[in-house]
N, CA, C and O atoms as CSV, one atom per row, in Angstrom:
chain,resi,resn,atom,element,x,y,z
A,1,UNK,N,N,5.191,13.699,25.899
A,1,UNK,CA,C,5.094,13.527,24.469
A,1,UNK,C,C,3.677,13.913,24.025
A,1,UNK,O,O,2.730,13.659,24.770
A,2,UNK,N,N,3.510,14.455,22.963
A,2,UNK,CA,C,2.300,15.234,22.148
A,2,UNK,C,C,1.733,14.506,21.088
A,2,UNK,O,O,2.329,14.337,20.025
A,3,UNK,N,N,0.603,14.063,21.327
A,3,UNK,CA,C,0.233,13.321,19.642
A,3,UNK,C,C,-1.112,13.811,19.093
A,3,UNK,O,O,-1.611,14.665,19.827
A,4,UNK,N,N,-1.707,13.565,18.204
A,4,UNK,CA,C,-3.284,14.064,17.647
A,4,UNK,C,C,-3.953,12.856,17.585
A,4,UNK,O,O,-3.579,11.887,16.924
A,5,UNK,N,N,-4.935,12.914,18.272
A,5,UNK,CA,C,-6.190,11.886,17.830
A,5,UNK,C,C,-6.490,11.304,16.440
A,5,UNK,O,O,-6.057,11.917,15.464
A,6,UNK,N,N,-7.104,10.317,16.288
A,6,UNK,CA,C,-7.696,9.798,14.947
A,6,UNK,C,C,-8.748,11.126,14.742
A,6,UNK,O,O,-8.547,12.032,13.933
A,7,UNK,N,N,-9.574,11.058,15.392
A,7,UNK,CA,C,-10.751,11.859,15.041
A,7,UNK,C,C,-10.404,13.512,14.846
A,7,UNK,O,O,-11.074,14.372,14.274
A,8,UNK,N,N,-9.097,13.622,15.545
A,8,UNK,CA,C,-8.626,15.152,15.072
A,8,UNK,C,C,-8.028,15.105,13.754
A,8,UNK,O,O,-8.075,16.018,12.930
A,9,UNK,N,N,-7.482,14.022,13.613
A,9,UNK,CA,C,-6.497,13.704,12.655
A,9,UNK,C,C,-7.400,13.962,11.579
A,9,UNK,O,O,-7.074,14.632,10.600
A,10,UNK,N,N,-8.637,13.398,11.749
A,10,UNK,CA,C,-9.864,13.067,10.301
A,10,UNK,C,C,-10.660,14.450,10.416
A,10,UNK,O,O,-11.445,14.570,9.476
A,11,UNK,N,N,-10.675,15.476,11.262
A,11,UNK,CA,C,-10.743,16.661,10.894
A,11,UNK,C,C,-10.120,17.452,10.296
A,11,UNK,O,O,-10.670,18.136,9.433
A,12,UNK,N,N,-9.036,17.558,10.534
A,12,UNK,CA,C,-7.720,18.005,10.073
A,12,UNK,C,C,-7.813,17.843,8.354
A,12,UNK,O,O,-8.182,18.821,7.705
A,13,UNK,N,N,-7.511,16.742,7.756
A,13,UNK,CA,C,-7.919,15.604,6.858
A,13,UNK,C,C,-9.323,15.815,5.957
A,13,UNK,O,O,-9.491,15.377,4.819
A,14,UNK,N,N,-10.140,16.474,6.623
A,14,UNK,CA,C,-11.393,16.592,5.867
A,14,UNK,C,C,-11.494,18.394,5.383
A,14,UNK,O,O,-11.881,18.661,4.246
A,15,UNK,N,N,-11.203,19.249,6.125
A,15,UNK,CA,C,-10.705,20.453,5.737
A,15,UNK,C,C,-9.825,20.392,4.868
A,15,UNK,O,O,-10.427,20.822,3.883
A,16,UNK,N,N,-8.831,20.158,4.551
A,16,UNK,CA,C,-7.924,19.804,3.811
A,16,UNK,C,C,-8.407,19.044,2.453
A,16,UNK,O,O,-7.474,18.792,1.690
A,17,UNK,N,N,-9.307,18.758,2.147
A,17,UNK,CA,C,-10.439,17.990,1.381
A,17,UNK,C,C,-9.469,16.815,1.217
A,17,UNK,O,O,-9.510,16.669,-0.004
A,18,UNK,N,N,-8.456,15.702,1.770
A,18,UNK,CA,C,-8.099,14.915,1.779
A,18,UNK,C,C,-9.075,13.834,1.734
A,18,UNK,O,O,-10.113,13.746,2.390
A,19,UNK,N,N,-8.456,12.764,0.601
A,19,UNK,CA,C,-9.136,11.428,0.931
A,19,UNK,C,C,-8.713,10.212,2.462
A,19,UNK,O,O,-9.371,9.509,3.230
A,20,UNK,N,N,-7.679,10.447,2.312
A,20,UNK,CA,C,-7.036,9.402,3.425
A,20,UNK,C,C,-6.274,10.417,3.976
A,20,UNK,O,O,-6.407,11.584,3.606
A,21,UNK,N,N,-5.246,9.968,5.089
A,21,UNK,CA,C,-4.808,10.055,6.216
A,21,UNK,C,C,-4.203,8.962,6.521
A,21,UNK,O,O,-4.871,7.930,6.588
A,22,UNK,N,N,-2.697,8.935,6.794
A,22,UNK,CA,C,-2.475,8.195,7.796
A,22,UNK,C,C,-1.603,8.490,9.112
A,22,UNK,O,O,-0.649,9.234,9.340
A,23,UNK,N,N,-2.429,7.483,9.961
A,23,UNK,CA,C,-2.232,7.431,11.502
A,23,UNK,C,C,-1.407,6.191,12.109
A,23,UNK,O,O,-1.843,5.046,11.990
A,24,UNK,N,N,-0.328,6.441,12.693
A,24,UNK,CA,C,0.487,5.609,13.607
A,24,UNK,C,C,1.148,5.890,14.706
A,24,UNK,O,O,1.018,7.040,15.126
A,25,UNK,N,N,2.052,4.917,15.492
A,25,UNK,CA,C,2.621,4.874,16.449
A,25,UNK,C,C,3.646,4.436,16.162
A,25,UNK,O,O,3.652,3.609,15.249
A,26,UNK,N,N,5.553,4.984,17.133
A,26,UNK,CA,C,5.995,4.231,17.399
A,26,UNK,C,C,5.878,3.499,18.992
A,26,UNK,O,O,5.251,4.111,19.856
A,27,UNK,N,N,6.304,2.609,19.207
A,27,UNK,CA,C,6.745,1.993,20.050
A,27,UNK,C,C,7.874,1.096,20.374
A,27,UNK,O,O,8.207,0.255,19.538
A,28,UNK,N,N,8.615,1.207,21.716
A,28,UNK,CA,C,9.731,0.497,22.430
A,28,UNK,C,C,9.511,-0.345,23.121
A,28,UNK,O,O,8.477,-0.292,23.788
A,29,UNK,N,N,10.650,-1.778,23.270
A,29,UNK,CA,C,9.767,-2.538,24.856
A,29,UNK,C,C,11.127,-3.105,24.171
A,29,UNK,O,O,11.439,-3.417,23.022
A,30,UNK,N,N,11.786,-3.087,25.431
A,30,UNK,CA,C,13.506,-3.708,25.743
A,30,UNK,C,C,13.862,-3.248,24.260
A,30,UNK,O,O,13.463,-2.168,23.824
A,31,UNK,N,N,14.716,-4.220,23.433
A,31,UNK,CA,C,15.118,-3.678,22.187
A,31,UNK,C,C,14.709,-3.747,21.109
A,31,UNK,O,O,15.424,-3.747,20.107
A,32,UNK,N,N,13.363,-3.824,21.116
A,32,UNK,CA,C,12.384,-4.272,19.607
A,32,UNK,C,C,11.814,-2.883,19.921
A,32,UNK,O,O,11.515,-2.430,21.026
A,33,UNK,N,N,11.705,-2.161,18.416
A,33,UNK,CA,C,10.456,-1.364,18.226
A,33,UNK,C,C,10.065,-1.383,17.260
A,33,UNK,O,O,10.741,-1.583,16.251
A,34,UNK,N,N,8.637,-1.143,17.291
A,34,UNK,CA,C,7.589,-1.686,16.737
A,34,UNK,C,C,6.899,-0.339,15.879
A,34,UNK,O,O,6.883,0.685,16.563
A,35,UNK,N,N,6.383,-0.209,14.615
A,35,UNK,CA,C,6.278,0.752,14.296
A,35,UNK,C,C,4.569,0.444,12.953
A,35,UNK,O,O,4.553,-0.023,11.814
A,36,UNK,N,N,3.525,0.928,13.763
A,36,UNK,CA,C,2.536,0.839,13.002
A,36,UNK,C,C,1.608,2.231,12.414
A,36,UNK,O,O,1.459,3.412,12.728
A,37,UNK,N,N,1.160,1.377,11.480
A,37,UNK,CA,C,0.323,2.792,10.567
A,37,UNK,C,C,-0.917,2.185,10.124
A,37,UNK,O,O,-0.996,1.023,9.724
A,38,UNK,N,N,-2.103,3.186,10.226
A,38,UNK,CA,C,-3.325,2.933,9.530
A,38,UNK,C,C,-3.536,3.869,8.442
A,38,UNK,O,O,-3.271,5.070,8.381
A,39,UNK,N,N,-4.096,3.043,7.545
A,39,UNK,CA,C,-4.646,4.364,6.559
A,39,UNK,C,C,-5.996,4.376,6.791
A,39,UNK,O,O,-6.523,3.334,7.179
A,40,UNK,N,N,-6.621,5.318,6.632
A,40,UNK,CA,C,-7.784,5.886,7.087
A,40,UNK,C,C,-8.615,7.051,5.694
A,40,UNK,O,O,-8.319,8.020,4.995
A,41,UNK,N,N,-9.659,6.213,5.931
A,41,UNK,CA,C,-10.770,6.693,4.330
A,41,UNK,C,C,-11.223,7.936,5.563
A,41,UNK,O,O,-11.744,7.616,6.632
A,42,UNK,N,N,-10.914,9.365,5.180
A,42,UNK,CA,C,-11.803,10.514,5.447
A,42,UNK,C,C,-13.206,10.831,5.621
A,42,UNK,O,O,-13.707,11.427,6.574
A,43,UNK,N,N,-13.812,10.345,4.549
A,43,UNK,CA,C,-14.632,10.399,4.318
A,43,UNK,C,C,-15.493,9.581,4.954
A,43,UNK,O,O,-16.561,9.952,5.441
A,44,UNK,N,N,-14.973,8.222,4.971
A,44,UNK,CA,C,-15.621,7.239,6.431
A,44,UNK,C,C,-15.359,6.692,7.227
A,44,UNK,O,O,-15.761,5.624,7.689
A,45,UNK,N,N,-14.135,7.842,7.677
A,45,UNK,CA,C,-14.058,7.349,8.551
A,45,UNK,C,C,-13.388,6.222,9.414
A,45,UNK,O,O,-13.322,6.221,10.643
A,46,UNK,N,N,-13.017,5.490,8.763
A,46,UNK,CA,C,-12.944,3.955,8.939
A,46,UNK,C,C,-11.234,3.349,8.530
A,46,UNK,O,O,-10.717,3.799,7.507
A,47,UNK,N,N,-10.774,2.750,9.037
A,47,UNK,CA,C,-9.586,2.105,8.459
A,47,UNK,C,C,-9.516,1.660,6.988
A,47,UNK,O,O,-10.630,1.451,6.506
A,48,UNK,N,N,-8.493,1.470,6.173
A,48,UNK,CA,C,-8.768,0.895,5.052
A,48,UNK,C,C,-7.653,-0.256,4.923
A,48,UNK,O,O,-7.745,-1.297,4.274
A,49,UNK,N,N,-6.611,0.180,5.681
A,49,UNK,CA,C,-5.589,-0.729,5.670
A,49,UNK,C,C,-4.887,-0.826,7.000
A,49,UNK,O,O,-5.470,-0.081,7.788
A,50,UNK,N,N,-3.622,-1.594,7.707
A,50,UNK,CA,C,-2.950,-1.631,8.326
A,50,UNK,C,C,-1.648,-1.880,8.474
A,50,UNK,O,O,-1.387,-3.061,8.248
A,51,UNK,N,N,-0.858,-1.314,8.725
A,51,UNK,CA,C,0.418,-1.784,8.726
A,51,UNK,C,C,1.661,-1.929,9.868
A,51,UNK,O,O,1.610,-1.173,10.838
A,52,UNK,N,N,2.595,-2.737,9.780
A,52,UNK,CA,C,3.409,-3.032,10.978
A,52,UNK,C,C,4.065,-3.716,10.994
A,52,UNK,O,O,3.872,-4.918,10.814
A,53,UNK,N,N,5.454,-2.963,11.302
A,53,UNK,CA,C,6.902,-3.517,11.005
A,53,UNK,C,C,7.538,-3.258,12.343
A,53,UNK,O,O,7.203,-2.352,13.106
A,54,UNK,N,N,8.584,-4.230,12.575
A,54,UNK,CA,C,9.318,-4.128,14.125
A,54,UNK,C,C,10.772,-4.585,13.614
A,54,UNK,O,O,11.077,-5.107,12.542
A,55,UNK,N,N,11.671,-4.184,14.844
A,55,UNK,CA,C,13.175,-4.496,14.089
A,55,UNK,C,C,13.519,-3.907,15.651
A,55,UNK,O,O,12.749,-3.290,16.387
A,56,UNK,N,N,15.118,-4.355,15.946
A,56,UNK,CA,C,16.223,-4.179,17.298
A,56,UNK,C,C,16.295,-2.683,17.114
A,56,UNK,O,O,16.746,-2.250,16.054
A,57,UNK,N,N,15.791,-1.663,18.281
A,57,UNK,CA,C,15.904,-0.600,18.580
A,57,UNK,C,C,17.351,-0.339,18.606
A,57,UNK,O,O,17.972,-0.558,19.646
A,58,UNK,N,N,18.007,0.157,17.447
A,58,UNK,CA,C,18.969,0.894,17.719
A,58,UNK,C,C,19.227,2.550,17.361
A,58,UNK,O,O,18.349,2.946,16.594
A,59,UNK,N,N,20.010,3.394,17.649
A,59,UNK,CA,C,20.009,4.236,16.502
A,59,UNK,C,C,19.890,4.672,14.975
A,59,UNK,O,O,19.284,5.604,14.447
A,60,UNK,N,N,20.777,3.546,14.405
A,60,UNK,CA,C,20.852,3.634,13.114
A,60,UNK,C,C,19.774,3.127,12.495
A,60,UNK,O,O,19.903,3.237,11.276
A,61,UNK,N,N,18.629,2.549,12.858
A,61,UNK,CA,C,17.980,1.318,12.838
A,61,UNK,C,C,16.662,2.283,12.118
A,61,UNK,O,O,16.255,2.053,10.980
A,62,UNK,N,N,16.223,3.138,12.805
A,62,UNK,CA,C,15.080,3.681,12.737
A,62,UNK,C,C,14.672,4.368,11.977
A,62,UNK,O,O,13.542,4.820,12.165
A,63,UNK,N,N,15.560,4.810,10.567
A,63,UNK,CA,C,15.069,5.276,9.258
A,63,UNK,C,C,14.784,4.042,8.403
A,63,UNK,O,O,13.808,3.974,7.657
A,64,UNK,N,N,15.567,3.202,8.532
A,64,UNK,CA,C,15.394,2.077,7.659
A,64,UNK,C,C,13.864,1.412,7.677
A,64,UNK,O,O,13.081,1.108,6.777
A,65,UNK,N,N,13.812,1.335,9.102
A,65,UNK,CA,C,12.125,0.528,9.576
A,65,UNK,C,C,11.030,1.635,8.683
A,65,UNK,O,O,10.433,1.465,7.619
A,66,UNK,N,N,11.073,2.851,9.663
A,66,UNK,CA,C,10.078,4.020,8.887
A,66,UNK,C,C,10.533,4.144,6.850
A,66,UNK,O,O,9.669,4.769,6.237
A,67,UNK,N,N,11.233,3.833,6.326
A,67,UNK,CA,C,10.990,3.641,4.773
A,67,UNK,C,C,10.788,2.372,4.472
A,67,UNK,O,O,10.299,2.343,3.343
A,68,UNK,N,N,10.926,1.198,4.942
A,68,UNK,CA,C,10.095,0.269,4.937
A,68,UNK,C,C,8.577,0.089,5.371
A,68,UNK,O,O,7.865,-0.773,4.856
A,69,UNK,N,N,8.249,0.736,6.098
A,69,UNK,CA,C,6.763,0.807,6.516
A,69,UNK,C,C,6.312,1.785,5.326
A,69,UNK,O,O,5.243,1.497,4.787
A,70,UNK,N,N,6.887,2.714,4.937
A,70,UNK,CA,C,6.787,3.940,4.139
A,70,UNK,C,C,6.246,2.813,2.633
A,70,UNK,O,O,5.107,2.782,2.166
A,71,UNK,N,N,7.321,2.083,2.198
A,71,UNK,CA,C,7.327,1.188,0.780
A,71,UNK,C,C,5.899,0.561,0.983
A,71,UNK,O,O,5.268,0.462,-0.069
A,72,UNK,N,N,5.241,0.106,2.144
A,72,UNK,CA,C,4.262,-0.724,2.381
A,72,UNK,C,C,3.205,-0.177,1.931
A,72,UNK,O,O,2.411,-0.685,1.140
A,73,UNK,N,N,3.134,1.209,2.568
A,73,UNK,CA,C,2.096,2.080,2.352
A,73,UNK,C,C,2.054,2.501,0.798
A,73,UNK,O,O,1.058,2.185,0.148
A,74,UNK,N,N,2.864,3.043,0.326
A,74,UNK,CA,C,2.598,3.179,-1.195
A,74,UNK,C,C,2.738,1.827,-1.965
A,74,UNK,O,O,1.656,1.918,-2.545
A,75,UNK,N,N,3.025,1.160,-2.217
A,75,UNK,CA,C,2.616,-0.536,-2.413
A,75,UNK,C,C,1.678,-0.274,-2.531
A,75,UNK,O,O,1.350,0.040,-3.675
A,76,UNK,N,N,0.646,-0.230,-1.452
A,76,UNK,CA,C,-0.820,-0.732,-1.301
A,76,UNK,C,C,-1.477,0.963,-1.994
A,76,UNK,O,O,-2.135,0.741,-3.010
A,77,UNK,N,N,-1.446,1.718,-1.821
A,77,UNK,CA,C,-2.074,3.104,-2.742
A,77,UNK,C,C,-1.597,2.400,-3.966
A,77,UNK,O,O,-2.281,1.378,-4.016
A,78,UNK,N,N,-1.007,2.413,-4.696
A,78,UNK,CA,C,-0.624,2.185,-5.962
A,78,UNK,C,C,-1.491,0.817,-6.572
A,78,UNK,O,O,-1.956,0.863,-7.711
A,79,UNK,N,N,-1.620,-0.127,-5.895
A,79,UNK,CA,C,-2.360,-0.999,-5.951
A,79,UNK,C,C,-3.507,-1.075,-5.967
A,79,UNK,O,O,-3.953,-2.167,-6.323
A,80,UNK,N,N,-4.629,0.156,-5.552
A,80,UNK,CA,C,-5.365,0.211,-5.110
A,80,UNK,C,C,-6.370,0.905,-6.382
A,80,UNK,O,O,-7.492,0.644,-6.814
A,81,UNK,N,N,-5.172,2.057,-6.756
A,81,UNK,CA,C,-5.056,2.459,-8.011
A,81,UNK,C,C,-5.531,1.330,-9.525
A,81,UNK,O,O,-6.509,1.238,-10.267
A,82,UNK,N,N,-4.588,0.838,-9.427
A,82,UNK,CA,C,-4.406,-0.388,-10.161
A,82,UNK,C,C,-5.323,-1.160,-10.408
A,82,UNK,O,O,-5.749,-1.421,-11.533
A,83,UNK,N,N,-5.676,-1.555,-9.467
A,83,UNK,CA,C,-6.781,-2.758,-9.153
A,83,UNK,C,C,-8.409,-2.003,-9.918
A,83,UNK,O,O,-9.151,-2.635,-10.669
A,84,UNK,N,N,-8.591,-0.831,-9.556
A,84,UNK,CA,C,-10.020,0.098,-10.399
A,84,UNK,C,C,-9.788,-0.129,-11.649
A,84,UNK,O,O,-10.727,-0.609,-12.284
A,85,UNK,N,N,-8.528,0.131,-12.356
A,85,UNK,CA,C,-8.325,0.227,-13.890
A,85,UNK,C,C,-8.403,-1.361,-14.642
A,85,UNK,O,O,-8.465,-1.410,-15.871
A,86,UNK,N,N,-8.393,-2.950,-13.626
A,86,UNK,CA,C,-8.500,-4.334,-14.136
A,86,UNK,C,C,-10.085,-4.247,-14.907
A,86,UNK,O,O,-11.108,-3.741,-14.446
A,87,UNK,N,N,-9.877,-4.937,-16.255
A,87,UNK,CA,C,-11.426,-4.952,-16.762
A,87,UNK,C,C,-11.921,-6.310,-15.577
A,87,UNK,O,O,-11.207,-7.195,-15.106
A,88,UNK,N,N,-13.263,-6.064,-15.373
A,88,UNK,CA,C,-14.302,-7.131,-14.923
A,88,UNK,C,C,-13.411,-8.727,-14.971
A,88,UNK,O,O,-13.034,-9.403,-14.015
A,89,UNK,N,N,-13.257,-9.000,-16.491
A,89,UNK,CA,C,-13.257,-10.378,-16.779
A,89,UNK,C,C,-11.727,-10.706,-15.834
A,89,UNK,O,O,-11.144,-11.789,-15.883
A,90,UNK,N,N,-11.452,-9.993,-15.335
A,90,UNK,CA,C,-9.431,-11.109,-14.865
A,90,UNK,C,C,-9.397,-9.969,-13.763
A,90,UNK,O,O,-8.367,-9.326,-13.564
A,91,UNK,N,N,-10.815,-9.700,-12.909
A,91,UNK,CA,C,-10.736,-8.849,-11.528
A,91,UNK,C,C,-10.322,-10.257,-10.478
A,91,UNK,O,O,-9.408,-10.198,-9.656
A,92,UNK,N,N,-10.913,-11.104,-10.628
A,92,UNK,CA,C,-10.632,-12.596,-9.785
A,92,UNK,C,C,-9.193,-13.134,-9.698
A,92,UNK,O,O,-8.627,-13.508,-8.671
A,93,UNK,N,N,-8.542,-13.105,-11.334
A,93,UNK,CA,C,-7.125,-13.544,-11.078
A,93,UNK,C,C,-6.344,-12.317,-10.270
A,93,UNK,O,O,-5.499,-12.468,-9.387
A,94,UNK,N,N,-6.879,-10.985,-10.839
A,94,UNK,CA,C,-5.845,-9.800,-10.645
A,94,UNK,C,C,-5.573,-10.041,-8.799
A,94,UNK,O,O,-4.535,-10.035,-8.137
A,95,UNK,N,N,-6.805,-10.211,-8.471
A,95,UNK,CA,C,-6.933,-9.911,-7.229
A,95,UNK,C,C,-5.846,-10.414,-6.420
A,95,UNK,O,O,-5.161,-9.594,-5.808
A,96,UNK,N,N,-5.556,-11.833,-6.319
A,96,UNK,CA,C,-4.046,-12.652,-6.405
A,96,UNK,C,C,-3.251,-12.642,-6.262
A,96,UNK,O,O,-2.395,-13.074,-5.490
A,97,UNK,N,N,-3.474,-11.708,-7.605
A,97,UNK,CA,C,-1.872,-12.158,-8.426
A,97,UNK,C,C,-0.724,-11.839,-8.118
A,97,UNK,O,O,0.223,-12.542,-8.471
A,98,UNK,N,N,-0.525,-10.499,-7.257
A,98,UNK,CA,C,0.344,-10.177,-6.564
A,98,UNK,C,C,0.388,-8.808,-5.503
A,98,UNK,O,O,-0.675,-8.437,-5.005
A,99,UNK,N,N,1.434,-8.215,-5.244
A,99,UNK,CA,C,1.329,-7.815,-3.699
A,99,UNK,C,C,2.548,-6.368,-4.528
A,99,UNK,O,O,2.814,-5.355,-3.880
A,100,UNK,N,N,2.952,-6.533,-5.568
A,100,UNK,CA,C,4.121,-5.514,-6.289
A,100,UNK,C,C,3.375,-4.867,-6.909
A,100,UNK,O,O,2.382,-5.490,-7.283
A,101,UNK,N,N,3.418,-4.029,-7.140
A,101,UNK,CA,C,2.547,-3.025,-7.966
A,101,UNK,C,C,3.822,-3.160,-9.582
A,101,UNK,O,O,3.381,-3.101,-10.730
A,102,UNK,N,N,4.819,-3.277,-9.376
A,102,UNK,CA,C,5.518,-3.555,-11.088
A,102,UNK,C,C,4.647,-4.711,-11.471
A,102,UNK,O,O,3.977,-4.566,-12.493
A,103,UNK,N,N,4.557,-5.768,-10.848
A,103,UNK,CA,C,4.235,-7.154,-11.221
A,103,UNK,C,C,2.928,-6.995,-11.500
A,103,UNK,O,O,2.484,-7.680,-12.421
A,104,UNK,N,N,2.200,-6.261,-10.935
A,104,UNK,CA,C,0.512,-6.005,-10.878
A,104,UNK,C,C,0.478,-5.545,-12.705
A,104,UNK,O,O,-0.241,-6.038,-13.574
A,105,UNK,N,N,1.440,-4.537,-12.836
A,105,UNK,CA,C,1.280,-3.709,-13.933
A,105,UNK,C,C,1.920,-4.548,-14.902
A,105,UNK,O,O,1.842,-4.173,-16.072
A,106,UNK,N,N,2.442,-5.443,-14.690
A,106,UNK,CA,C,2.904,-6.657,-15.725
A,106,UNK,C,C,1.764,-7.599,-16.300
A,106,UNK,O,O,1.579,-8.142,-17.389
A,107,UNK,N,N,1.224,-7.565,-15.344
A,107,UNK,CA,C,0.060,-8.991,-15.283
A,107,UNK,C,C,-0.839,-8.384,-16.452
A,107,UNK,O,O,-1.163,-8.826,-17.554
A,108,UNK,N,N,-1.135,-7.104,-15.722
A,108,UNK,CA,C,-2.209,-5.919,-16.105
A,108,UNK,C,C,-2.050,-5.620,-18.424
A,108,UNK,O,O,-2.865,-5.479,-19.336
A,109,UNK,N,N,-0.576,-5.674,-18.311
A,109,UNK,CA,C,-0.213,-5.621,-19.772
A,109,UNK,C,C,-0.247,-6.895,-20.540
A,109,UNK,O,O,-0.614,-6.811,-21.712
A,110,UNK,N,N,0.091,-8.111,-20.044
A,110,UNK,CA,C,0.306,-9.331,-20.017
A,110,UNK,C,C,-1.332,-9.361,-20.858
A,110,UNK,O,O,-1.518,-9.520,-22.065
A,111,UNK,N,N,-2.115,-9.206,-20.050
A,111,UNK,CA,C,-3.426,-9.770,-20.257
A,111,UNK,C,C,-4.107,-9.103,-21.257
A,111,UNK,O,O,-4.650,-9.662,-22.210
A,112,UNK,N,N,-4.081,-7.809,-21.031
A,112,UNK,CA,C,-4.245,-7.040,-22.054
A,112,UNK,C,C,-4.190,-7.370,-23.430
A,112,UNK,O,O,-5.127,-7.325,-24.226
A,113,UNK,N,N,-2.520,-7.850,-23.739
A,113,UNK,CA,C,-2.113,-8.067,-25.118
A,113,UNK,C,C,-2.663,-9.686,-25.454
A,113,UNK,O,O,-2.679,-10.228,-26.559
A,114,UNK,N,N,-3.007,-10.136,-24.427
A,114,UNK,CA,C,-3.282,-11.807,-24.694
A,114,UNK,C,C,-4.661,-11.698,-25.285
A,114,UNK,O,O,-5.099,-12.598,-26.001
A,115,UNK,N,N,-5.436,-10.495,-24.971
A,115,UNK,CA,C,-6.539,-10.485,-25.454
A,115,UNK,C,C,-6.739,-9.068,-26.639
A,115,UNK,O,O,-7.593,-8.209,-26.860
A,116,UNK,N,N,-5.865,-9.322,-26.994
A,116,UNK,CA,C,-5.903,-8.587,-28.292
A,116,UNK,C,C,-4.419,-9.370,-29.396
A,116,UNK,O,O,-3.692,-8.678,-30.109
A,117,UNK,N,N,-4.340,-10.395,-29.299
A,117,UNK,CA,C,-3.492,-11.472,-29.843
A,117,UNK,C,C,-2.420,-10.967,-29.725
A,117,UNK,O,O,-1.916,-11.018,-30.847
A,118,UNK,N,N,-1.656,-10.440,-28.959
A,118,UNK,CA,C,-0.443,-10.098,-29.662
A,118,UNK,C,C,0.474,-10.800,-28.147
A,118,UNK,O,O,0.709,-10.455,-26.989
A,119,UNK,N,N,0.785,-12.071,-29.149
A,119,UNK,CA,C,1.190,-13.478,-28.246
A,119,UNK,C,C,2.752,-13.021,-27.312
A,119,UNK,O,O,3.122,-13.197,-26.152
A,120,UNK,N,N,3.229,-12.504,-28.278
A,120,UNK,CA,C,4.966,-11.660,-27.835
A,120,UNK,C,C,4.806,-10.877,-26.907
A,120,UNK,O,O,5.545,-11.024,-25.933
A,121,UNK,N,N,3.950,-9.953,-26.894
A,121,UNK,CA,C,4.353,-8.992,-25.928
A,121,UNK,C,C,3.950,-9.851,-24.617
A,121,UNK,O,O,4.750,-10.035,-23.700
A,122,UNK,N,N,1.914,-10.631,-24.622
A,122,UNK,CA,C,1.961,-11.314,-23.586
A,122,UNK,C,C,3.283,-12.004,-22.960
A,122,UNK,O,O,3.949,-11.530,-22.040
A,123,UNK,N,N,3.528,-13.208,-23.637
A,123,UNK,CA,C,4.906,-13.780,-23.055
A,123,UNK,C,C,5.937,-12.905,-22.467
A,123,UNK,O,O,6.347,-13.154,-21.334
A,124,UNK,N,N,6.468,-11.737,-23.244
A,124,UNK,CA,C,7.361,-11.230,-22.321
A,124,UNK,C,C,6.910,-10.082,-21.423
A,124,UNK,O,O,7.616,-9.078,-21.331
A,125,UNK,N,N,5.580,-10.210,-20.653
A,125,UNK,CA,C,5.474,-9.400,-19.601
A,125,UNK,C,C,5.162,-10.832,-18.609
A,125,UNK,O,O,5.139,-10.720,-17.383
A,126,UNK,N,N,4.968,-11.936,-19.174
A,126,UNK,CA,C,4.450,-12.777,-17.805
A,126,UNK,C,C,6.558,-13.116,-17.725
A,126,UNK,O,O,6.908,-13.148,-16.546
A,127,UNK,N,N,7.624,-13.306,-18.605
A,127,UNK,CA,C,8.586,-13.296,-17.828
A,127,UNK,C,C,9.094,-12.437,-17.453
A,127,UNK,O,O,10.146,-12.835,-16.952
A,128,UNK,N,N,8.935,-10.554,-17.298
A,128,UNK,CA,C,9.133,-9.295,-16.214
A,128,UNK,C,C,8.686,-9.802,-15.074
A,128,UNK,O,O,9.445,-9.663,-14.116
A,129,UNK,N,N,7.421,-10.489,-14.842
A,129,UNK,CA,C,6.668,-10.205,-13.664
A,129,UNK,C,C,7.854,-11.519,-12.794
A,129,UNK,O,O,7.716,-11.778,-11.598
């Protein structure tokens, strides 16, 4: 079996003028496999996140795991996103508040309108979220 290094990977990745990269493995052991991913800042190098999901090695089994690990990973980009655009004052609650990027962007409108009075719209984004 053939794989690429991190550090090739982050060459690869930096030509490419990419910000991130990500790098994983699967793995087997009796009937669990295990399936992890790093995301990786280009630029330094360095991990930024981690991820890792496992489930009964079967055939059918193994697209489902890889788009679940897949949902994880954009989750957290989208979030990440998200989280730059919170003003200063509700960076502490945002931080929190949740792990969904809909719900993030609920909170995100929620607060918004609470601070520009407009009491309705607040209320019905804190019951979306």
């Amino acid at each position: 079996m053939a794989s690429i290094t991190p550090s090739v990977a982050s060459n690869i990745s930096q030509k490419l003028d990419a910000d991130v990269f990500i790098y994983g493995s699967i793995k087997q052991a009796g009937s669990t496999m295990r399936i992890n991913a790093q995301l990786i800042d280009t630029r330094a190098n360095e991990a930024l996140k981690s991820f890792q999901i496992e489930g009964q090695s079967r055939e059918d089994n193994i697209f489902p795991l890889i788009d679940s690990l897949s949902t994880m990973v954009k989750d957290f980009l989208i979030l990440s996103i998200l989280k730059k655009e919170v003003p200063p004052s509700i960076k502490l609650f945002a931080s929190a508040a949740t792990d969904s990027p809909e719900a993030y962007r609920y909170f995100i409108y929620g607060n918004n309108a609470f601070f520009k009075a407009d009491n309705l719209t607040a209320i019905s984004c804190i019951h979306r979220q």
